[in-house]
N, C-alpha and C positions, 0 to 999 in steps of 0.2 A: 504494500500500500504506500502511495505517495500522498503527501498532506503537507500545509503550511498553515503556520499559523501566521494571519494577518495584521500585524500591528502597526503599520506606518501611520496611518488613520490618526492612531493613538497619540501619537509624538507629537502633537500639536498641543497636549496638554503635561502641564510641568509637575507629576506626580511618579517619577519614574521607579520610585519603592516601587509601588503599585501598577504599575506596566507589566516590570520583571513578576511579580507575583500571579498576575494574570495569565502573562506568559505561561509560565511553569503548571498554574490548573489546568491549562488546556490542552498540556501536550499529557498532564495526569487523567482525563476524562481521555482521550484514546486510549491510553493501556488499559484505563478501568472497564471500557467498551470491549477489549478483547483483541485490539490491536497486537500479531503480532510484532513487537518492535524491534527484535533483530532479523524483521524481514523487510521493516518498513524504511522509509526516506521521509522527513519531517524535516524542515528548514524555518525560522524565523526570518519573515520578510524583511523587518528591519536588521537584521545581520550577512545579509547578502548585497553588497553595493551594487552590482548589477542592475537590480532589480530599480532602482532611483536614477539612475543610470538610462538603461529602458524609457523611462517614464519621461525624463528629462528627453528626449529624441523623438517622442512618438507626439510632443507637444510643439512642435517646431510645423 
């Protein structure tokens, strides 16, 4: 299973305790779902610079 969890969104607000902790439920509600996770691929959006990258290019 491939999955990301999307938080760019998020970054616009200055609570980032609270990001990171969000973060970390969401990728715990897949393994509690039954998520193989040494089969899966899970990426946080905002740790992939590409990804901003991307976004920055396809607004031009």
């Amino acid at each position: 299973m491939n999955a990301s969890i999307v938080d760019v969104h998020a970054l616009t607000t200055w609570r980032p305790l609270k990001i990171r902790q969000n973060t970390m439920e969401m990728a715990q509600v897949g393994s509690r779902r039954g998520c193989a996770l040494k089969d899966s691929i899970i990426f946080v959006q905002s740790h992939v610079p590409q990804v901003m990258e991307l976004h920055t290019y396809a607004q031009w």
